[in-house]
C-alpha positions as CSV (number, residue, x, y, z in Angstrom):
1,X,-214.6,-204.8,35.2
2,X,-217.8,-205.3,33.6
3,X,-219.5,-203.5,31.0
4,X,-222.7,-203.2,29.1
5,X,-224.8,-200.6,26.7
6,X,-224.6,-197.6,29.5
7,X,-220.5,-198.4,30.1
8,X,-218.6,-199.0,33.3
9,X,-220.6,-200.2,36.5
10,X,-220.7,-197.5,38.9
11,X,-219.5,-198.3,42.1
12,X,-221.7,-197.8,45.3
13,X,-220.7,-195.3,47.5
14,X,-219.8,-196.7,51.4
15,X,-222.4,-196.5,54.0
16,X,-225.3,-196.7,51.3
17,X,-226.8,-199.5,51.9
18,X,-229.6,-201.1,50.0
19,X,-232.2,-201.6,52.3
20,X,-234.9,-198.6,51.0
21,X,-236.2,-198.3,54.9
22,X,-234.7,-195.1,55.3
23,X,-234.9,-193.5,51.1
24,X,-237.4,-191.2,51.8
25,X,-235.3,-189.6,55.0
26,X,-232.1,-189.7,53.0
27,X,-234.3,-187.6,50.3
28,X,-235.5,-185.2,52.8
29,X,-232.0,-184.5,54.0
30,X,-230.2,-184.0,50.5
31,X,-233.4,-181.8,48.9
32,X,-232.6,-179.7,52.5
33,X,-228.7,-179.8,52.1
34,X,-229.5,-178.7,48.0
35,X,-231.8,-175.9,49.1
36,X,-228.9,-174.6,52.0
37,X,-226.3,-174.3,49.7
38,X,-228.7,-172.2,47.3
39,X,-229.2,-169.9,50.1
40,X,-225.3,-170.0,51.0
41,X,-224.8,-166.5,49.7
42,X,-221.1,-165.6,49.1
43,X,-219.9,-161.7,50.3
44,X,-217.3,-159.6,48.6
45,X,-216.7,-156.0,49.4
46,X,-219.6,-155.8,51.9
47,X,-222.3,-156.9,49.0
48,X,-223.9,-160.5,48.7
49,X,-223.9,-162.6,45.8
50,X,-225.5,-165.2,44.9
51,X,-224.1,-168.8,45.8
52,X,-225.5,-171.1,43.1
53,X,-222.8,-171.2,40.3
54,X,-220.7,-168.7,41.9
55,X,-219.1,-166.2,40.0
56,X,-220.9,-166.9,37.3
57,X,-222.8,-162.9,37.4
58,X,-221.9,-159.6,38.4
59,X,-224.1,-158.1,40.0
60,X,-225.4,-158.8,43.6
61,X,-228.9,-160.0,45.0
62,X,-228.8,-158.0,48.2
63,X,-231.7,-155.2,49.3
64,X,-229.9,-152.4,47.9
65,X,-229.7,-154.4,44.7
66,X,-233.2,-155.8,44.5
67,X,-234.8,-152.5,44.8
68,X,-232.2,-151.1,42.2
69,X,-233.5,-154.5,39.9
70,X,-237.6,-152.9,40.7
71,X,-236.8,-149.3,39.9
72,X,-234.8,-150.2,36.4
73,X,-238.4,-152.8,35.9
74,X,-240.6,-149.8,36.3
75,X,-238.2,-146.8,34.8
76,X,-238.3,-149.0,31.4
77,X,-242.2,-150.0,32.1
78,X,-242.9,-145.8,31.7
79,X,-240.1,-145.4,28.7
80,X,-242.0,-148.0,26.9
81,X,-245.6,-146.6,27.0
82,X,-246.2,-148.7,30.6
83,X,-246.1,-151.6,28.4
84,X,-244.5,-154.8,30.2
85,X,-244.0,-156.7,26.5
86,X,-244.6,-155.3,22.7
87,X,-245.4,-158.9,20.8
88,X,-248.7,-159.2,19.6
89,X,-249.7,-161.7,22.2
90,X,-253.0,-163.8,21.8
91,X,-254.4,-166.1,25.0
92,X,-250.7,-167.1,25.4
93,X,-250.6,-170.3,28.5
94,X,-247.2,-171.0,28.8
95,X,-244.5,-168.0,29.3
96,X,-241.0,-168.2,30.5
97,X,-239.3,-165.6,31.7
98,X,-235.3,-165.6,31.5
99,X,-233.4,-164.2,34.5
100,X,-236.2,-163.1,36.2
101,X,-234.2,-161.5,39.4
102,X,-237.1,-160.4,41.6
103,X,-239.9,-161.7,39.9
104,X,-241.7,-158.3,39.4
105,X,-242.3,-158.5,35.7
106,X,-243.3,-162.3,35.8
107,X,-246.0,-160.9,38.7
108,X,-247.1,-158.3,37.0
109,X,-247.8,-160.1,34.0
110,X,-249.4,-162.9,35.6
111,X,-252.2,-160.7,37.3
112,X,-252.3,-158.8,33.3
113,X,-252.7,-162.3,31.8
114,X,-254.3,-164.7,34.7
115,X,-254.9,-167.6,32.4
116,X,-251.4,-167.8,31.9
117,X,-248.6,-169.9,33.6
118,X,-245.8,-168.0,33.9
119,X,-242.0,-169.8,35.0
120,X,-239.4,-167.0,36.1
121,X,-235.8,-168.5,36.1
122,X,-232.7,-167.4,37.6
123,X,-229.9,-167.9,39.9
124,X,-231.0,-166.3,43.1
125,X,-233.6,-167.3,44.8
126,X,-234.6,-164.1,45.8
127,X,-238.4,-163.9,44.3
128,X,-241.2,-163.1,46.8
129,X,-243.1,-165.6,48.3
130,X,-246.4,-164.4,48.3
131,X,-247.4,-164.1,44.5
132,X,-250.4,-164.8,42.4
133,X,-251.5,-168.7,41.7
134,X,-250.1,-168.5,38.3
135,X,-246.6,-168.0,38.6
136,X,-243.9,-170.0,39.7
137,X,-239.8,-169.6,40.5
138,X,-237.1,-171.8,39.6
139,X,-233.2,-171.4,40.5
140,X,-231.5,-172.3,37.2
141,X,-228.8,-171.6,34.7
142,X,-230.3,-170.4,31.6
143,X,-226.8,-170.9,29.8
144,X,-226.9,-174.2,30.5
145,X,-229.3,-176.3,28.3
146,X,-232.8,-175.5,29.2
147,X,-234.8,-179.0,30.7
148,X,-238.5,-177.6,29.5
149,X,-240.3,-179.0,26.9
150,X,-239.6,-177.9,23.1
151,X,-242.0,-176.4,21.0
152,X,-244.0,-175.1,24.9
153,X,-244.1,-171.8,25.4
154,X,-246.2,-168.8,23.7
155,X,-243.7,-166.1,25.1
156,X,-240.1,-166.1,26.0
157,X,-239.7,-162.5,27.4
158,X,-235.5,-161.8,28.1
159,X,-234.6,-158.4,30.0
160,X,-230.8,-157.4,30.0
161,X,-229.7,-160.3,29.4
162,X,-227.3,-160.1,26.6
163,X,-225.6,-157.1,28.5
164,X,-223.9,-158.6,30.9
165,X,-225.0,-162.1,31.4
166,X,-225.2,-164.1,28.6
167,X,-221.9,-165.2,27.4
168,X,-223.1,-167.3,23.8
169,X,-225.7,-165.2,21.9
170,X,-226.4,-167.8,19.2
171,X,-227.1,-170.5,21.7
172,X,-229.4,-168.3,23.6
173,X,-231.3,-167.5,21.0
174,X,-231.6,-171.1,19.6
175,X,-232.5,-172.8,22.6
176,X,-235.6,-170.0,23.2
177,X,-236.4,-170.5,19.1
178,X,-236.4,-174.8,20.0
179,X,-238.5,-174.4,23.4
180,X,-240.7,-171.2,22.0
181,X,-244.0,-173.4,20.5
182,X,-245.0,-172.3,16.4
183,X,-246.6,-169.2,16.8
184,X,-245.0,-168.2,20.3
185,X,-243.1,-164.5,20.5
186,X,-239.3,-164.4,21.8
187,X,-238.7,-160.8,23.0
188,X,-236.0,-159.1,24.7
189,X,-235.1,-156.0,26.1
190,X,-231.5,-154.5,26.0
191,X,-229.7,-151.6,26.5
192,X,-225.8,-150.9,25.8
193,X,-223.3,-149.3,28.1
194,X,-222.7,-146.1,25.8
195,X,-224.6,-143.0,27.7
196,X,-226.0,-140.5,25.2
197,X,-227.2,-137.0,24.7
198,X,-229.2,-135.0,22.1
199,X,-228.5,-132.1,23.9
200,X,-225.2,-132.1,25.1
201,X,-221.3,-133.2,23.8
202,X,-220.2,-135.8,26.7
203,X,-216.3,-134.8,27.1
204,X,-214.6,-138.2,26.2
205,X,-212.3,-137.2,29.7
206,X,-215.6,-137.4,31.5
207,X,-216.0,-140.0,34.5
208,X,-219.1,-141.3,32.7
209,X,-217.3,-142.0,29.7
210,X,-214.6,-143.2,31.9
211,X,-216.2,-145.6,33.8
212,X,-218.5,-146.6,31.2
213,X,-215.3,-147.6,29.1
214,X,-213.9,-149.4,32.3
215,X,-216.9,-151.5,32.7
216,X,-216.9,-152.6,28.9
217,X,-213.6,-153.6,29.3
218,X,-213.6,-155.2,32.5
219,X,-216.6,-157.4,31.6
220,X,-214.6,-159.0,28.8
221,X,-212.8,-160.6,31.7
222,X,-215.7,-163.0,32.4
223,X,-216.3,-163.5,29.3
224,X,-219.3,-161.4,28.6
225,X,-220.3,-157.9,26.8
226,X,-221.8,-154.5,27.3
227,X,-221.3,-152.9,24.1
228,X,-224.0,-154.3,22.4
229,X,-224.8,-153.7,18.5
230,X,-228.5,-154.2,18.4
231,X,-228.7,-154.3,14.2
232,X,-226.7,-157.6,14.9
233,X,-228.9,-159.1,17.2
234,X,-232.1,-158.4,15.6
235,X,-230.0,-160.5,12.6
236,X,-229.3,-163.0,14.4
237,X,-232.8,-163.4,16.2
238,X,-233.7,-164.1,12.3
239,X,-230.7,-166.7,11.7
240,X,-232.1,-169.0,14.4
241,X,-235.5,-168.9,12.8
242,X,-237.6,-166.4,14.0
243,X,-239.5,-164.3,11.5
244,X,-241.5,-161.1,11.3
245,X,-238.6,-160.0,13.6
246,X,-239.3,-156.5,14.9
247,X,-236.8,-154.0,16.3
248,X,-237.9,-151.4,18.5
249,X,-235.5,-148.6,19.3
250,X,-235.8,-145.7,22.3
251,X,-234.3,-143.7,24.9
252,X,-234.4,-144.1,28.5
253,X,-234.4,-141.4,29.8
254,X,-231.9,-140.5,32.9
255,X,-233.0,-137.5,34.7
256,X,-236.4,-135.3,34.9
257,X,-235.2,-133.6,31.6
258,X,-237.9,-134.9,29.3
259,X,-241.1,-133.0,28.3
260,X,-243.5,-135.7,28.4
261,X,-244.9,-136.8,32.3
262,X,-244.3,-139.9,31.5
263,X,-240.9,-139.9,30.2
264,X,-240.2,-137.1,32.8
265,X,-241.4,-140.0,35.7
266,X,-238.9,-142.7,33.9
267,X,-236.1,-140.1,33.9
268,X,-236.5,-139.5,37.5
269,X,-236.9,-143.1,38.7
270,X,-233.8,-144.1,36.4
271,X,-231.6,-141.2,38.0
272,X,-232.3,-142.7,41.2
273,X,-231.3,-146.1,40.1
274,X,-228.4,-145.2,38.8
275,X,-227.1,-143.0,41.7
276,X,-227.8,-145.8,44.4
277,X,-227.1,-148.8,42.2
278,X,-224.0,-147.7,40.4
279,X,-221.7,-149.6,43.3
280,X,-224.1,-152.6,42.8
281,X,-223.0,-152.5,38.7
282,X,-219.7,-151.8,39.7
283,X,-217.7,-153.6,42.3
284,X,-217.2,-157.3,40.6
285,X,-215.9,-155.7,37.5
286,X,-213.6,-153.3,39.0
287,X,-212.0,-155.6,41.8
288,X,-212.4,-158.8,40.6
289,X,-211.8,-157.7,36.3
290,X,-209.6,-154.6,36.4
291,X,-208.2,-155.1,40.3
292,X,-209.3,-152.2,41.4
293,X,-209.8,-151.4,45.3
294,X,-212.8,-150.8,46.5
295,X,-211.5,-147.3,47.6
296,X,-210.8,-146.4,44.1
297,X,-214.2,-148.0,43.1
298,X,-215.5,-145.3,45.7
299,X,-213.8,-142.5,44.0
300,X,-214.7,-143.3,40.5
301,X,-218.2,-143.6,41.3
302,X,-218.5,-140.3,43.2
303,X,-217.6,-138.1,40.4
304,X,-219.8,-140.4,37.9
305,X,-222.9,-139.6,40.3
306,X,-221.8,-135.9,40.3
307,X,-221.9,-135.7,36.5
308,X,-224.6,-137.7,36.2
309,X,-226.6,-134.7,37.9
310,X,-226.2,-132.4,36.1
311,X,-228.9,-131.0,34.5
312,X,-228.1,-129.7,31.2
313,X,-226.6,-133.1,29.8
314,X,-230.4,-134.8,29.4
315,X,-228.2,-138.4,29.5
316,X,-230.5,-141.5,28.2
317,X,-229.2,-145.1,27.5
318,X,-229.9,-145.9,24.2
319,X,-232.2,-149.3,24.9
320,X,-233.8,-151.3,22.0
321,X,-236.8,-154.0,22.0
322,X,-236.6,-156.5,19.7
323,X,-239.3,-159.6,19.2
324,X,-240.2,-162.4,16.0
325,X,-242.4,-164.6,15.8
326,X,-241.8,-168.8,15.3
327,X,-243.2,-170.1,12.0
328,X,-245.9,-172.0,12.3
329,X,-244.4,-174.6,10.3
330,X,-241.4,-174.4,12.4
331,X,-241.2,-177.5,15.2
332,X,-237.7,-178.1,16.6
């Protein structure tokens, strides 16, 4: 066998012959046999999930699921002031956004910020196609090492990520600190999976203490977390290299309990989300973590959308924003 600098010769496969008359057809077919098995959603328990690297999320990309995805987008839009992003942004080109599900912040911020190019990433292809010039989808794995350029983008924006996706925090966080250019922002939303009141004592025998205990525990089985401790990631966002790291705590609200309009209008929309998209958060974890039936799934989730009505608890997730800047000195 011969070898040379790049190893062992690799031998040709049968049938391919080297005559390039028909590359360009060969091509066509493949990019066409790539993009079917994108589209190849897998179903479980009468939900669809996305095909490319199965398994790898738990949460579906159906209907039900995208318009849970758009009402979560806008109830945290409202809790936030109807901010889309915190960083003190200047004329940023270049922004990434990670996991970017049905594109809605990626289009929204591209018709805030129209000289920007914005790249939303993530493993279902289920982005509209009608949106503005400046924006663009690509089906990746953002755990895998990112192909972009380093030191490129002004803004990496990440939203619920680290709860319940992102298996390695450190290498998350480095890879957006090596492709984030000196200067650029890094920001991400998060929330944790611990459901709290200022007004009310949660009885630890509740079915929202219950199944919010089940999911943290059934997550573990993939390999990921939703019991965040936000104090820790705003250290670590500094350990990679970011500085003038900010951390932004607040409630969403869940329910029309709050005071404030606008707080009372996130409350609503959240409650609404959460009773129609609890089976959407729920059904991986429980059958395929915890081997539960979808049956008892069903139960569970009854009683939690009971309690999660009722009005006197005022419920909120406690969510945090956390963002620092690259030094300028700083070039991976």
């Amino acid at each position: 066998m011969e070898f040379n600098e790049f190893g062992a010769p690799i031998p040709q496969g049968e049938g391919y012959e080297t005559d390039d008359s028909g590359f360009f057809e060969d091509v066509s077919v493949l990019t066409e046999s790539v993009r079917s098995s994108i589209y190849d959603y897998k179903y479980e328990n009468g939900r669809r999930y996305h095909a490319f690297k199965e398994g790898a999320y738990f949460m579906p990309n159906d209907e039900p699921e995208q318009e849970r995805i758009n009402m979560q987008h806008h109830a945290g839009f409202l809790a936030l002031g109807k901010r889309n992003y915190l960083s003190p942004l200047n004329n940023p080109l270049h922004i990434l956004d990670l996991g970017t599900g049905t594109g809605i912040w990626a289009v929204e911020v591209a018709e805030q910020l129209p000289a920007a190019q914005i790249i939303g990433v993530d493993l279902s292809p289920i982005q509209p196609a009608w949106v503005p010039p400046n924006v663009k989808f690509e089906v990746d794995d953002i755990e895998d090492d990112w192909t972009f350029p380093e030191n490129h983008f002004d803004f990496i924006f990440s939203k619920v990520m680290l709860a319940g996706s992102i298996a390695h925090f450190r290498k998350y966080f480095t890879q957006a600190f090596r492709h984030c250019r000196p200067g650029g922002y890094f920001e991400i939303h998060e929330i944790t999976t611990r459901i709290s009141s200022d007004h009310y004592t949660i009885p630890e025998n509740s079915s929202i203490q219950k199944w919010c205990r089940l999911m943290r525990q059934g997550i573990q089985v993939m390999g990921r977390r939703l019991d965040l401790h936000f104090d820790k990631l705003a250290d670590l966002m500094r350990e990679v290299g970011f500085e003038d790291v900010h951390v932004y705590p607040y409630r969403q609200p869940i329910g029309q309990w709050p005071a404030d309009p606008t707080l009372k209008q996130s409350g609503a929309i959240q409650l609404v989300a959460m009773l129609q998209g609890m089976e959407s958060l729920s059904l991986a974890i429980f059958c395929r973590c915890l081997q539960w039936t979808p049956e008892e799934v069903a139960v569970l989730l009854a009683q939690t959308r009971k309690e999660f009505t009722l009005k006197k608890a005022c419920y909120y997730w406690p969510a945090i924003v956390i963002y620092g800047r690259k030094p300028m000195s700083a070039v991976s």
